[in-house]
DOBARO-485859 format. One record per residue (C-alpha): x, y negated, z; residue number from 1; residue in three letters. Coordinates in steps of 0.25 Angstrom, whole numbers, padded with zeros to 4 digits. Each point is the difference from the previous one (the first is absolute). Last residue first. Layout:
<recs>
X, Y, Z, NUM, ALA
...
</recs>
This chain:
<recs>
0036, 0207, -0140, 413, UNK
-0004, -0014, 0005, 412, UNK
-0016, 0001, -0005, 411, UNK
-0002, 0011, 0007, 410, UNK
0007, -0002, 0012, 409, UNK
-0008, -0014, 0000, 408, UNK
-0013, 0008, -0001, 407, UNK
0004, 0008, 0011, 406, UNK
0003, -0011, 0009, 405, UNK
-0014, -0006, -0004, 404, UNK
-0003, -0013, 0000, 403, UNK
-0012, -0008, 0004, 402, UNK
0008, 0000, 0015, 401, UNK
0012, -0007, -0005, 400, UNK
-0005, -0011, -0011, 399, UNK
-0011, -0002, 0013, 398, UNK
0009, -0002, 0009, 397, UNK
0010, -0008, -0009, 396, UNK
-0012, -0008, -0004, 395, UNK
-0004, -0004, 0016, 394, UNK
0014, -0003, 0004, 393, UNK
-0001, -0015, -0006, 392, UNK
-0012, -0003, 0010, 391, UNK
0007, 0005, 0012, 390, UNK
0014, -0006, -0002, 389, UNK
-0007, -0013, -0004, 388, UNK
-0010, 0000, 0013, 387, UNK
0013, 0002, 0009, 386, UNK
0008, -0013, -0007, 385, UNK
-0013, -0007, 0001, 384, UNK
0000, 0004, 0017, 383, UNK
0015, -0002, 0001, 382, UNK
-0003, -0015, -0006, 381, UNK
-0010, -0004, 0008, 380, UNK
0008, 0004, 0011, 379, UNK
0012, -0008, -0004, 378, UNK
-0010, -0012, -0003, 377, UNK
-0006, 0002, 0013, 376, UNK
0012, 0002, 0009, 375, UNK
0004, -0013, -0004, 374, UNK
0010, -0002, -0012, 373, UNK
-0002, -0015, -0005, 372, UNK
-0007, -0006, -0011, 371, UNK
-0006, -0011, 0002, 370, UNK
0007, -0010, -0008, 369, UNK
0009, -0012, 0003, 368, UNK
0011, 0009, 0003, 367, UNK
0001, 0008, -0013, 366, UNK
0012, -0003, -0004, 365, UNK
0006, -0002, 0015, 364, UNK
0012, 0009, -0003, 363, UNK
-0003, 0007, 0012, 362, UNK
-0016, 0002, -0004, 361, UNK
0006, 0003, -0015, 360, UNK
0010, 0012, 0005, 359, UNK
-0012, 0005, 0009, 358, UNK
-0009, -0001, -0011, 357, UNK
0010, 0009, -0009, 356, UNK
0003, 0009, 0010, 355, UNK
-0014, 0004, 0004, 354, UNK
-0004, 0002, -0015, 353, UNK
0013, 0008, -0004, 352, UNK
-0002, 0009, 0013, 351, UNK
-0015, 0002, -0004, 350, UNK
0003, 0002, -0016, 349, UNK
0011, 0011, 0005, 348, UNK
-0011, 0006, 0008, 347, UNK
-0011, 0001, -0009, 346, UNK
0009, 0006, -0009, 345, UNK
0003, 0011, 0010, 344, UNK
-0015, 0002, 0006, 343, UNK
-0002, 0002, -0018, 342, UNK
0012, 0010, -0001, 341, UNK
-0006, 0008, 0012, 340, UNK
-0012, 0000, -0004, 339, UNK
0003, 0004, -0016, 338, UNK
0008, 0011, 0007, 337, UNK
-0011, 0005, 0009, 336, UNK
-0007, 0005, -0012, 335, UNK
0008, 0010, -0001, 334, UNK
-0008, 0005, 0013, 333, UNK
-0011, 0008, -0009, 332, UNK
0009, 0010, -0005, 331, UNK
0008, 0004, 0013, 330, UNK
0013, 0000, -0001, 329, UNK
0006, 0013, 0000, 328, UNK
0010, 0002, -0011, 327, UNK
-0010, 0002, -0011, 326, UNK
-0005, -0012, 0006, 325, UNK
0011, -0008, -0003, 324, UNK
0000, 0005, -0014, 323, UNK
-0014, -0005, -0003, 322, UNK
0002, -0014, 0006, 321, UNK
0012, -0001, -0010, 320, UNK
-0009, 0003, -0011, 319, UNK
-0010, -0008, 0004, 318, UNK
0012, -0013, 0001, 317, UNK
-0005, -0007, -0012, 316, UNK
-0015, 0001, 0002, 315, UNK
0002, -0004, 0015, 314, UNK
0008, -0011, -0004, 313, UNK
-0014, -0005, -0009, 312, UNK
-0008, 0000, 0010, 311, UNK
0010, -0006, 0009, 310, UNK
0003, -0013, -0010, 309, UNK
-0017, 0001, -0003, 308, UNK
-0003, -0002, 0018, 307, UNK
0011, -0012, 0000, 306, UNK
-0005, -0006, -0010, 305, UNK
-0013, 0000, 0004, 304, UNK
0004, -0005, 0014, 303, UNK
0008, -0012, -0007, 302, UNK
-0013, -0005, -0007, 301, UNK
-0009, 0003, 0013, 300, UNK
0011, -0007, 0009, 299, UNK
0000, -0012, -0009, 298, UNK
-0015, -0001, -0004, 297, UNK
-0004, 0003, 0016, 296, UNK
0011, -0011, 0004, 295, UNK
-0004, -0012, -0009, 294, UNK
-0016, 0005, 0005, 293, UNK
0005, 0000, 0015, 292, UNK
0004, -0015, 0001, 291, UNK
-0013, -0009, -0002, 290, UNK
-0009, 0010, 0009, 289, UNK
0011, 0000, 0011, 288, UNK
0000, -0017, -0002, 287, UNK
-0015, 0001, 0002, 286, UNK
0000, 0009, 0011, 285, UNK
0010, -0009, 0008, 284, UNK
-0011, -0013, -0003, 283, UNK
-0011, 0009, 0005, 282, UNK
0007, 0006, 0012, 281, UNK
0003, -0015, 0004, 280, UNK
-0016, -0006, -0005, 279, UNK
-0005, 0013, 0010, 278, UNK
0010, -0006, 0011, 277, UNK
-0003, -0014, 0000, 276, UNK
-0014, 0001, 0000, 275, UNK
-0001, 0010, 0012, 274, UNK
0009, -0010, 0009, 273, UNK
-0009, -0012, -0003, 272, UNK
0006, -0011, -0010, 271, UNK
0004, -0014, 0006, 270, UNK
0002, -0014, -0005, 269, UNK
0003, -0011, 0008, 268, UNK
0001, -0015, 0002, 267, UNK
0001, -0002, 0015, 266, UNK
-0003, 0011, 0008, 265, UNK
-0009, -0004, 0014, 264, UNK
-0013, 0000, -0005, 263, UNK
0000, 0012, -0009, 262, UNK
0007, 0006, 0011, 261, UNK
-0011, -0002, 0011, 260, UNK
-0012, 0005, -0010, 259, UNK
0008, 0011, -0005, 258, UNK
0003, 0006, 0013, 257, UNK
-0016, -0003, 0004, 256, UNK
-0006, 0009, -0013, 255, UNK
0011, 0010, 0005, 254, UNK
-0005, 0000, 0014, 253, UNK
-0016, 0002, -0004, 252, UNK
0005, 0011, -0011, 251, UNK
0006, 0007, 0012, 250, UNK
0014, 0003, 0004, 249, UNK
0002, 0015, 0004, 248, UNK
0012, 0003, -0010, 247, UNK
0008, -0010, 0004, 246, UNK
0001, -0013, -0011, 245, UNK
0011, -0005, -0009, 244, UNK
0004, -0014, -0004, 243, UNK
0013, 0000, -0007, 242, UNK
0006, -0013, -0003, 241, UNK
0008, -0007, -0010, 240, UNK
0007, -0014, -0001, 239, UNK
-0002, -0009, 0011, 238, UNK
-0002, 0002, 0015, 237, UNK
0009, -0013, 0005, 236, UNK
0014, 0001, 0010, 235, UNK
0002, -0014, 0004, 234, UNK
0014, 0000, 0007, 233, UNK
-0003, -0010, 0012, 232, UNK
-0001, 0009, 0012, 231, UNK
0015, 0005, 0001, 230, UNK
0005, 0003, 0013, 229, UNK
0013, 0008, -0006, 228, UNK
-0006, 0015, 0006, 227, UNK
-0013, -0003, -0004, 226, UNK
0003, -0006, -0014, 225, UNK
0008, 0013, -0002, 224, UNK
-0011, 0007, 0003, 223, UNK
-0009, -0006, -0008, 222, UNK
0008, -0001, -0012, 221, UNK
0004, 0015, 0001, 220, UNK
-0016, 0005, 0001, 219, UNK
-0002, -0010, -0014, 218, UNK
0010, 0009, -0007, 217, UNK
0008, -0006, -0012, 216, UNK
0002, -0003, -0015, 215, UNK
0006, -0013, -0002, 214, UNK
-0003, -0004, -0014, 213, UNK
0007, -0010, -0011, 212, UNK
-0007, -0014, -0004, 211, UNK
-0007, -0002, -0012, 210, UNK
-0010, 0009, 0000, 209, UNK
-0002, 0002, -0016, 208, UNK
0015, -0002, -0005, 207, UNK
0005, 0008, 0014, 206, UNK
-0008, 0012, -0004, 205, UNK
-0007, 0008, 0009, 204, UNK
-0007, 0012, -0005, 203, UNK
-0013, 0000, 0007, 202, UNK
-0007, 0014, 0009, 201, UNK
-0014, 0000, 0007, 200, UNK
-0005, -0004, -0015, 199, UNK
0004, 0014, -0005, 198, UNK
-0007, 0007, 0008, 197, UNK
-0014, -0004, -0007, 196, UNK
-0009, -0011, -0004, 195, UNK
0003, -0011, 0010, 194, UNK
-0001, -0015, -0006, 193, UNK
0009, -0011, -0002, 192, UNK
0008, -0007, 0013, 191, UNK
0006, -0009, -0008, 190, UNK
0014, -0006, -0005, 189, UNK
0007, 0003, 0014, 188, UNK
0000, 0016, -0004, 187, UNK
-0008, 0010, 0010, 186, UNK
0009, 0011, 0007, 185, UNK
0006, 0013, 0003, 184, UNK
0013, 0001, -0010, 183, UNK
0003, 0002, -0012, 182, UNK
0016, -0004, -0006, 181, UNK
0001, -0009, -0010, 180, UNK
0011, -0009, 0004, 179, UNK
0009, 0011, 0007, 178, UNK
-0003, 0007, 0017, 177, UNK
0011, -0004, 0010, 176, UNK
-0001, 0008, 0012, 175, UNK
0005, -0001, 0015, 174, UNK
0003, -0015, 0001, 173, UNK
-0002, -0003, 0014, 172, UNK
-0010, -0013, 0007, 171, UNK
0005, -0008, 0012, 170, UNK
-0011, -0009, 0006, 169, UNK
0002, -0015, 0002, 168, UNK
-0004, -0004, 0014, 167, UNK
0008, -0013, 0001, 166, UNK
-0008, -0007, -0012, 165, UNK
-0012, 0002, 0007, 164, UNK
-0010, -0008, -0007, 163, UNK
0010, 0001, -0012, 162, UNK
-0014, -0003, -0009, 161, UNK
0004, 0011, -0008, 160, UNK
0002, 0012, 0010, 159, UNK
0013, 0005, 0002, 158, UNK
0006, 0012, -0006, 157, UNK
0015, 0001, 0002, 156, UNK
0008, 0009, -0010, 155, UNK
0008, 0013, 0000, 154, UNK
0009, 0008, -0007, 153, UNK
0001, 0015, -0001, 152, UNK
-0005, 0002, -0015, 151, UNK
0004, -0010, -0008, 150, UNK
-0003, -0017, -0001, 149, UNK
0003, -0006, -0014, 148, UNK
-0009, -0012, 0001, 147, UNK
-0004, -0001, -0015, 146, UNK
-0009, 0013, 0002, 145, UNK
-0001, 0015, 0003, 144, UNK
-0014, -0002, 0006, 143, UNK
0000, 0006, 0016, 142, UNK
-0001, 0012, 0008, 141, UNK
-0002, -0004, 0014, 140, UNK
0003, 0004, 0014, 139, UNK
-0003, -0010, 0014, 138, UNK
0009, 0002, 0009, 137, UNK
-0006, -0002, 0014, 136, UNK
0005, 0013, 0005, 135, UNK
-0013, 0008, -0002, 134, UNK
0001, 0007, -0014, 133, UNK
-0014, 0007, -0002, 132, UNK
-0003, -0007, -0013, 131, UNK
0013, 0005, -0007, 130, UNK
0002, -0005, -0014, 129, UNK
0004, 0007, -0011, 128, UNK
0015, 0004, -0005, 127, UNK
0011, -0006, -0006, 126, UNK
0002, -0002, -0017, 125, UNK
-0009, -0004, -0010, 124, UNK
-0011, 0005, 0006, 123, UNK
-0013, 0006, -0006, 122, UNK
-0011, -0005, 0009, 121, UNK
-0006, 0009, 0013, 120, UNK
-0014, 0003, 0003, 119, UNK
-0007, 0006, 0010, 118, UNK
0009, -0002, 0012, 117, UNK
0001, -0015, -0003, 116, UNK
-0016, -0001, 0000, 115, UNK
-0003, 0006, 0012, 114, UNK
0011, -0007, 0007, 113, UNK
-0007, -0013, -0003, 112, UNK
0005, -0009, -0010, 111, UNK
0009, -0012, -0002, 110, UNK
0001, -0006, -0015, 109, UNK
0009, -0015, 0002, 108, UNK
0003, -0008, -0010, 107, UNK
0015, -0005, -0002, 106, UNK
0007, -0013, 0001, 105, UNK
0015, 0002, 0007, 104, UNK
0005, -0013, 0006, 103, UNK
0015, -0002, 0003, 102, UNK
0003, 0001, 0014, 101, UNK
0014, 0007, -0003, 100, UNK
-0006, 0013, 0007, 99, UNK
-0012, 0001, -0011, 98, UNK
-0013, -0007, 0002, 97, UNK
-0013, 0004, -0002, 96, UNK
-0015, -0008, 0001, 95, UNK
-0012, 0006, 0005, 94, UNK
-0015, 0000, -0002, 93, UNK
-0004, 0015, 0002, 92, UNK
-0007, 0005, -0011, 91, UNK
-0008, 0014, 0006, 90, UNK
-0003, 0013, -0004, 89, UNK
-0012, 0008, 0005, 88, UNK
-0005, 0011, 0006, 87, UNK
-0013, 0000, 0008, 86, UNK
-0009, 0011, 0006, 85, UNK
-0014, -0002, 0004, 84, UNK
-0010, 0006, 0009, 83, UNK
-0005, -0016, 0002, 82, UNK
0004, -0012, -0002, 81, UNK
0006, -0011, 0006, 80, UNK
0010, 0008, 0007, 79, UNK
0006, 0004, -0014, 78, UNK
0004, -0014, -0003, 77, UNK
0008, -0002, 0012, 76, UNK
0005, 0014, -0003, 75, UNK
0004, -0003, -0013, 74, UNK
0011, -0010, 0002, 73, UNK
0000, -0016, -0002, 72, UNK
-0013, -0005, -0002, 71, UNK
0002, -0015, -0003, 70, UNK
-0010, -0007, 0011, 69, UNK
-0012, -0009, -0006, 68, UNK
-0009, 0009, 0008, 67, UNK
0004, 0012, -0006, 66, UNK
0008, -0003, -0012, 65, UNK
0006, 0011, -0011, 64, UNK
0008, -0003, -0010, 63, UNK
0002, 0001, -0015, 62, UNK
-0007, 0013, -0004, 61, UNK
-0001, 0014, -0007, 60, UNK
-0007, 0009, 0007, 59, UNK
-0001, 0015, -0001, 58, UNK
-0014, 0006, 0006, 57, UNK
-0006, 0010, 0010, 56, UNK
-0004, 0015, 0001, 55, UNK
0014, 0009, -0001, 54, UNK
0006, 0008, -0011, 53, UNK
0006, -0014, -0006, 52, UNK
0006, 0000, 0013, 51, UNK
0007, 0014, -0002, 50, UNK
0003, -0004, -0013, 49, UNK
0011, -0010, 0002, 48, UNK
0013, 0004, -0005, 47, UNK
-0009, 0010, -0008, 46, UNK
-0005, -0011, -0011, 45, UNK
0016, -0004, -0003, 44, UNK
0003, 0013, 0002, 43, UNK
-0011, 0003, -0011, 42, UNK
0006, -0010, -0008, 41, UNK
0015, 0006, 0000, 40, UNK
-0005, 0015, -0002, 39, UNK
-0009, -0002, -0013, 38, UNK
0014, -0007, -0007, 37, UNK
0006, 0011, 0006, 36, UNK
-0008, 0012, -0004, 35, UNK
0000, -0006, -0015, 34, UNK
0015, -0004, -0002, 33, UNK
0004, 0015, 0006, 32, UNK
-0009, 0007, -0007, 31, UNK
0003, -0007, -0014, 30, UNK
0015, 0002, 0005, 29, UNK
-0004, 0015, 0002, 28, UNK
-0005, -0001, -0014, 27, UNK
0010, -0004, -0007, 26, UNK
0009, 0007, 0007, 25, UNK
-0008, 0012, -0005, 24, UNK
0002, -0006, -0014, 23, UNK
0014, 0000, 0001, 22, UNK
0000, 0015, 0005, 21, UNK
-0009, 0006, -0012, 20, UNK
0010, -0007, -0009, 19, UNK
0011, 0007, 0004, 18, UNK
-0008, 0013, 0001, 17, UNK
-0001, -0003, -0014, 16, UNK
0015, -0003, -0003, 15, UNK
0003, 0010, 0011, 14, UNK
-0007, 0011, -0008, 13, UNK
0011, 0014, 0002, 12, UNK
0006, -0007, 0011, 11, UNK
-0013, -0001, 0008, 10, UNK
-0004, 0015, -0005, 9, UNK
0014, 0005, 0006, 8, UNK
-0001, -0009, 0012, 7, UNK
-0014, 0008, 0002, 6, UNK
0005, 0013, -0005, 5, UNK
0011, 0000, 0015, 4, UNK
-0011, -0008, 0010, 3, UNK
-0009, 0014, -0005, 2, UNK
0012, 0010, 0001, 1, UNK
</recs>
C-alpha cells in the first residue's frame, strides 16, 4: 500500500517532483565536486603522513658530499648520524640508448623503496615499478615523448662518461605517465622553499625541464650494477629527503644530526616534520572552508523545497490518508509515504548523478578535473542524500501527528 500511494502521489506531481530530482542531482554533483576536490589533496598530504607524524625534517637539496665524496644511498648517509632514518631520491647521471644504438636523453628520478610504495603517478598506460625485482632488469615508467618507446621494451643505461661502455645496464618500460603528470620531486628551475605537502610533489613539464623523465628504483640500479660489475654509474642524493628520528633520540643527538647534515647538504631548504603537517591540514581546511558555503546554500535551497513540495502533498492526499486508515493503517504511519517518496527521489537523483559522471569520466570531459567516484564522494553523497530524507520528513510527521483522524472524518463527510 505505501510503495503503491507513493507512485500514485509521484505521478500526481511529477512536474514538481521533477523538479525536486534535478536539483538533488545538483546537489549530489555539488557533493560529489567538493569531497573530491578535498579527497585528491589530502591523498596527496596522506601518501606521506606517517613521516610528517614523526620528529624530524623534509629537505630539499642538490647533493650531498662527505668528504668531497658524492653520497650515493641513505645508508652511507645515515651512518653518519645518529637514530636517524633516511629516505631519498636520487639523479643518477646516465645516458639511454635504444637497441639501434641510437641515443636516448632523459632525466633520471630513482627513489628508495619507501618512497615508490607510498606514492604512485597517474599512468597513461602500464603499471608502476617494482623496487624488489632482482633479475638485473631495472623497471621504469617513463615521459610519453618524441622517442616513441611502449610498455615492454627495453633500453641500455650506461653512465655518461662511457667509463664502462661494456657494462651497460638494461632498463624496462613498464608505465608511461603524459606531460603534466605529478610526480615525487623538485623541479630543475630551483629548489624553492618548503611550506606544505604540496612542494614534495612537481608536475613535470617537458617545456619547463627540458628533457623527459625516467622514473625508477635506486635498489634495482644497485643491484643490477652488482650483478653486471658496474662501479662507475654515479647515483647522487638529490631532489627530496625525509629525515625522521626514533622516538628515544635526545635533543643533544638532534642538535649533532643537524650539525652534520647542514655541513654535508649542499644548497638546501628543510621544514621540520611537525611544520609541514599543521601548514598541510591547514591549506586542506581552507579549501574545505571555501567549498562548504556554495554547498550549504545549494542543499539548504533544494532542502526547503523539498520539505514545502511534501507539506503541501500531505495537504492534498489528507483525504486519502484518512481512508486508509479507516481500512487499518495506522493514522500516524502515513507519514511514511512522504519517506518513502523522498528515499525514492533521492534515489533516482543518486543513479542519475553516478551515471552521468561516469559517462563524463569515460568520455574524458572532465579528465583534467578532480572529480572522480572514490568511496568518499559516493559516501558523502549517501550520507546527504540520508540527511535530505530525514530533514524533508519532519513536516509530514508533524502535518500527520498535529492532526486528528477524527477531525479529518469530520471534515470529509
Amino acid at each position: 500500500m505505501y510503495l503503491k500511494q507513493t507512485f500514485k502521489e509521484i505521478k500526481n506531481n511529477w512536474f514538481m517532483n521533477s523538479i525536486i530530482i534535478i536539483q538533488m542531482v545538483v546537489v549530489f554533483a555539488c557533493t560529489m565536486c567538493a569531497t573530491s576536490v578535498v579527497s585528491y589533496f589530502y591523498n596527496y598530504y596522506n601518501n606521506f603522513s606517517d613521516y610528517y607524524k614523526q620528529k624530524g625534517d623534509v629537505y630539499r637539496f642538490e647533493s650531498v658530499i662527505c668528504d668531497s665524496i658524492a653520497i650515493e644511498n641513505s645508508d652511507m648517509l645515515e651512518n653518519e648520524l645518529s637514530k636517524t632514518d633516511i629516505i631519498s631520491m636520487y639523479m643518477p647521471w646516465a645516458v639511454y640508448y635504444d637497441l639501434q644504438g641510437n641515443e636516448l636523453q632523459y632525466f633520471t628520478f630513482a627513489y628508495d623503496e619507501e618512497i615508490i610504495d607510498a606514492f604512485r603517478p597517474k599512468l597513461k598506460e602500464g603499471r608502476w615499478i617494482n623496487p624488489n625485482r632482482n633479475d638485473g632488469i631495472i623497471e621504469a615508467v617513463i615521459l610519453d615523448s618524441e622517442y616513441d618507446l611502449s610498455v615492454g621494451m627495453r633500453i641500455d643505461m650506461r653512465d655518461v662518461y662511457m667509463l664502462q661502455p661494456n657494462n651497460g645496464l638494461t632498463v624496462e618500460i613498464v608505465g608511461i605517465i603524459e606531460d603534466g603528470t605529478r610526480i615525487v620531486g623538485i623541479s630543475s628551475s630551483g629548489n624553492g622553499q618548503l611550506y606544505d605537502y604540496r612542494n614534495v610533489y612537481m608536475d613535470y613539464y617537458i617545456d619547463n625541464e627540458e628533457l623527459p623523465v625516467i622514473l625508477t628504483s635506486i635498489d634495482s640500479i644497485n643491484v643490477a650494477m652488482d650483478m653486471e660489475d658496474n662501479h662507475s654509474l654515479q647515483r647522487s642524493m638529490s631532489g627530496l629527503m625525509f629525515a625522521t628520528y626514533e622516538n628515544d633520540i635526545t635533543d643533544s643527538e638532534i642538535a649533532a644530526n643537524e650539525r652534520v647534515l647542514g655541513s654535508v647538504v649542499r644548497n638546501y631548504s628543510k621544514i621540520s616534520m611537525t611544520t609541514i603537517k599543521e601548514n598541510s591540514i591547514k591549506s586542506i581546511k581552507e579549501r574545505l572552508y571555501s567549498l562548504l558555503p556554495v554547498f550549504l546554500c545549494v542543499f539548504i535551497l533544494v532542502l526547503i523545497t523539498g520539505m514545502c513540495n511534501f507539506a503541501i502533498s500531505v495537504k492534498k492526499h489528507m483525504r486519502d490518508y484518512t481512508i486508509f486508515s479507516v481500512c487499518g493503517m495506522p493514522w500516524n504511519k502515513s507519514a511514511y509515504i512522504c519517506v518513502i517518496k523522498a528515499t525514492l527521489m533521492c534515489l533516482i537523483a543518486f543513479i542519475i548523478s553516478i551515471a552521468g559522471i561516469w559517462i563524463m569520466l569515460k568520455k574524458d570531459i572532465i579528465k583534467d578535473t578532480t572529480i572522480e567516484l572514490g568511496f568518499f564522494p559516493v559516501v558523502s553523497c549517501v550520507v546527504v542524500g540520508g540527511l535530505y530524507v530525514l530533514l524533508s520528513s519532519i513536516m509530514p510527521f508533524a502535518l500527520i501527528n498535529g492532526t486528528s483522524l477524527n477531525s479529518e472524518l469530520k471534515s470529509n463527510i
